[in-house]
C-alpha positions as CSV (number, residue, x, y, z in Angstrom):
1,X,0.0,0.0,0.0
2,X,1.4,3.5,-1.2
3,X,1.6,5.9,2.0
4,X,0.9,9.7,-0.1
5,X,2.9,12.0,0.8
6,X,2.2,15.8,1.5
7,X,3.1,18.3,-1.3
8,X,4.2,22.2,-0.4
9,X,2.8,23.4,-3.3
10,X,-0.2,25.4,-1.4
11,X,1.7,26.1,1.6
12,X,2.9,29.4,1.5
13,X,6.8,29.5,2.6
14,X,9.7,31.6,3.1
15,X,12.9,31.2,2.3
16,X,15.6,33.5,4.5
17,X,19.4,33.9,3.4
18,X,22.0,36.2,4.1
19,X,20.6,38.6,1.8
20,X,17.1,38.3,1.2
21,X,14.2,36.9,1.1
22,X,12.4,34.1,-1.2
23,X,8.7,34.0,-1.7
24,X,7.4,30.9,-3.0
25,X,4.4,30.6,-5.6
26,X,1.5,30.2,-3.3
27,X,2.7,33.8,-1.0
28,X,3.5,35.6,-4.9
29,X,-0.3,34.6,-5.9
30,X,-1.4,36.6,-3.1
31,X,0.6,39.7,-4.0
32,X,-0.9,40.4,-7.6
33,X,0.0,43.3,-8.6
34,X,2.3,44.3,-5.5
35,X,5.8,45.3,-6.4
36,X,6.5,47.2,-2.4
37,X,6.6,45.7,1.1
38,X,7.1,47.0,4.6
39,X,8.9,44.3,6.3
40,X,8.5,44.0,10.5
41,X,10.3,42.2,12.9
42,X,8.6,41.7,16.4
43,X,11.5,40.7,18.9
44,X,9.2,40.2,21.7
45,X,7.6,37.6,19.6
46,X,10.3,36.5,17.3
47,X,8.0,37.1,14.4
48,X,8.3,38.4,10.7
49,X,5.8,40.5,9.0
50,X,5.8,41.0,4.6
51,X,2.6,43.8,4.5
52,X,2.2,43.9,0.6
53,X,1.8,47.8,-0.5
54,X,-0.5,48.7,-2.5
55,X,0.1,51.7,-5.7
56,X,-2.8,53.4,-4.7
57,X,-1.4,53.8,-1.0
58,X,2.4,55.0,-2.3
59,X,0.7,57.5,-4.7
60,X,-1.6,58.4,-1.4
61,X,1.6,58.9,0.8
62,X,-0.3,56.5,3.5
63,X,3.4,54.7,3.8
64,X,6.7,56.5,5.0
65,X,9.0,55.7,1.6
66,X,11.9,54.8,3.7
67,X,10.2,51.9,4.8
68,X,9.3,50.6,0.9
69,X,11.4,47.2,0.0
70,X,10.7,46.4,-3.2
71,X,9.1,42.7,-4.1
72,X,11.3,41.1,-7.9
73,X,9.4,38.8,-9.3
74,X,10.4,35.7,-10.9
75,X,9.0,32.6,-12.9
76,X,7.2,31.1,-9.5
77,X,9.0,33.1,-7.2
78,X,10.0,36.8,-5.6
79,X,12.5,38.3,-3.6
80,X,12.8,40.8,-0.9
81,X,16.1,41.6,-1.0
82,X,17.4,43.2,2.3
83,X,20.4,42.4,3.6
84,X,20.2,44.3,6.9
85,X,17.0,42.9,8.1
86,X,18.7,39.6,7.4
87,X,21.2,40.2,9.9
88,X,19.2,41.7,12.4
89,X,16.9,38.0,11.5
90,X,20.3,36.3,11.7
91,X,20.4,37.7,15.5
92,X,17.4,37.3,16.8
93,X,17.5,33.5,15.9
94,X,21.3,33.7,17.1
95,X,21.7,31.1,13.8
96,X,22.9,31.2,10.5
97,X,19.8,31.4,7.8
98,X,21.2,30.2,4.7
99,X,18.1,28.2,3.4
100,X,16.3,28.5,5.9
101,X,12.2,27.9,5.4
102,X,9.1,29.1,6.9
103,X,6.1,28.5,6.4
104,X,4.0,31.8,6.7
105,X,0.3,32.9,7.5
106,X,-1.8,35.5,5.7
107,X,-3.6,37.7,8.3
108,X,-6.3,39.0,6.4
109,X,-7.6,41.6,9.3
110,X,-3.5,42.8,9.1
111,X,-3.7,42.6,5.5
112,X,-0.1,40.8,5.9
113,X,2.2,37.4,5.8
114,X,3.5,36.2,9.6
115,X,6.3,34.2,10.1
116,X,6.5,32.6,13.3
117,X,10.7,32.2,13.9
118,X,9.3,30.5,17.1
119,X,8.8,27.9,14.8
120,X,12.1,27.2,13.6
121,X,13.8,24.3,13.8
């Protein structure tokens, strides 16, 4: 009897290096037409935030610019690239992130993607 094993394809995971961020398909389906993040780090709660930025809220000024980091899309994938939040990441976990994954949540009420470092293994 086969035992089925669980695909990743809908899970929505993160990928931290040194230098930046991976998004994998399932969290770039959810930013359609988002090319700007802010990007959060709660210590307290060793958790990550991506809040996708909307054009309509740049061209607004809701958002302070300095805090813009823009989203490159690939073929089934996007990048954050960043590479001081990395090391502030880097020391919060007090690890090395190369290749690290996450899986993420979307808070809909937040209108963002949480990453639990808690979670890490």
């Amino acid at each position: 009897m086969y035992e089925w094993i669980k695909g990743s394809v809908y899970h929505m995971i993160i990928t931290l290096y040194p230098t930046n961020i991976t998004l994998n398909s399932s969290v770039i389906s959810k930013l359609e037409n988002i090319r700007w993040v802010m990007l959060g780090l709660d210590r307290d709660e060793c958790k990550l935030a991506i809040k996708p930025i909307t054009k309509r809220e740049i061209d607004l000024k809701l958002v302070d610019m300095n805090q813009l980091h823009k989203v490159s899309i690939g073929n089934g994938y996007g990048r954050i690239s960043n590479k001081a939040i990395m090391q502030e990441v880097a020391k919060l976990l007090n690890r090395d992130i190369t290749g690290l994954k996450i899986e993420v949540e979307y808070d809909e009420s937040e209108n963002m993607f949480v990453a639990d470092l808690n979670d890490v293994e």
